[in-house]
Steps between C-alpha positions, in 0.01 A plus 500: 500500500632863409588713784286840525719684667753748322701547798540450853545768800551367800384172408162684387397452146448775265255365236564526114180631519547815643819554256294450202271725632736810527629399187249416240183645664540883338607516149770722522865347492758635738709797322853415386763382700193409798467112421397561131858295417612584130443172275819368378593166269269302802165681372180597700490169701838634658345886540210287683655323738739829594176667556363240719822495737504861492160554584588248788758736638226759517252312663758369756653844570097609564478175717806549696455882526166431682695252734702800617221740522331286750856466673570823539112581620431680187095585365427210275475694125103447408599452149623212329761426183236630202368322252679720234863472469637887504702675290815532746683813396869422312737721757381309802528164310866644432562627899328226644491188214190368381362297742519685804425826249171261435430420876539848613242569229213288609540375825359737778672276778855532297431910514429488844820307600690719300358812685577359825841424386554869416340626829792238664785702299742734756684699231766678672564876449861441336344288224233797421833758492739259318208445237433850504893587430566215244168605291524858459358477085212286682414893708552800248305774516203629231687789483818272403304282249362770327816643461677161363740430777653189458395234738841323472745790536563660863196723594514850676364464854254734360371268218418213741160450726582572888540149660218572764288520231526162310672332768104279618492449163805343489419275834224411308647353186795306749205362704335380202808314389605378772152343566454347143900370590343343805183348314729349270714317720171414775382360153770310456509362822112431574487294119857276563289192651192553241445175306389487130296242287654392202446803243468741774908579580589838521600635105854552595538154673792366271390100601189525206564545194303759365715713787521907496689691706295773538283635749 
């Protein structure tokens, strides 16, 4: 008899069902470079079966992200993964790869976790000045751009915004990557003991042979 499971958390079984129902339930495909693998000599029977594992990886990174929500005493999200697949915009599938890029999209818990990740984030005051010193071009003035400074040639003092007035914006942005640093590796962590049915491997998992490494 087949298995139904796609994978395995904690010895619980995520159904096939619920991956072919994030998958093939909407009709629109996930946008290039999010799961929609590029056919090569191996055809659409190849693209297919990438799809399925990286659909898989999305499911599992909602599944998991709702384990830690509940750890960490977190509102349960209301919503659930949709029924349409979304397009998942192409500079966070570049920051972030495509299937967290994908999770982050259309899991609520995933958002949430991330969010409390960020909240967890002490970025020291030296980090925010150091930033702030190394990125001058990032913090010229209208006045400066208007006038066609160049961002990569040593600014007058007067050309550059004051750092007490970018410098929350600039805490901002390090939280944000340090967080999305820190949901990559709790990722990593929380899906190491995750077991997969046959046809449901991660895409990058060089043991099948239909293997990508790319997330």
């Amino acid at each position: 008899m087949t298995e139904d499971y796609a994978a395995r958390v904690q010895g619980e079984a995520i159904l096939k069902e619920r991956v072919a129902h994030f998958l093939n339930a909407g009709s629109t495909s996930p946008s290039r470079g999010a799961g929609n693998c590029a056919t090569s000599h191996n055809g659409a029977a190849r693209a297919d079966r990438q799809r399925q594992r990286w659909a898989t990886q999305v499911v599992i990174t909602d599944e998991l992200a709702r384990r830690a929500c509940a750890q960490r005493s977190l509102a349960p999200p209301d919503d659930v993964l949709p029924t349409q697949l979304l397009t998942v915009p192409e500079t966070d599938i570049a920051d972030l790869g495509s299937i967290i890029a994908a999770a982050l999209a259309h899991s609520p818990a995933a958002r949430a976790l991330l969010a409390d990740l960020e909240r967890d984030q002490d970025i020291p005051e030296t980090a925010v000045q150091d930033y702030y010193t190394r990125n001058r071009d990032r913090f010229l003035t209208p006045e400066a751009l208007r006038r066609g400074v160049d961002p990569f040639a040593p600014a007058e003092p007067s050309d550059v915004l004051p750092y007490d007035h970018v410098r929350e914006d600039i805490a901002h942005e390090l939280r944000h990557a340090a967080a999305r640093r820190a949901f990559f590796n709790w990722l990593d962590e929380a899906r190491a003991d995750v077991e997969y049915a046959e046809g449901y491997e991660h895409p990058g998992d060089p043991t099948h042979q239909d293997h990508e490494h790319r997330h």
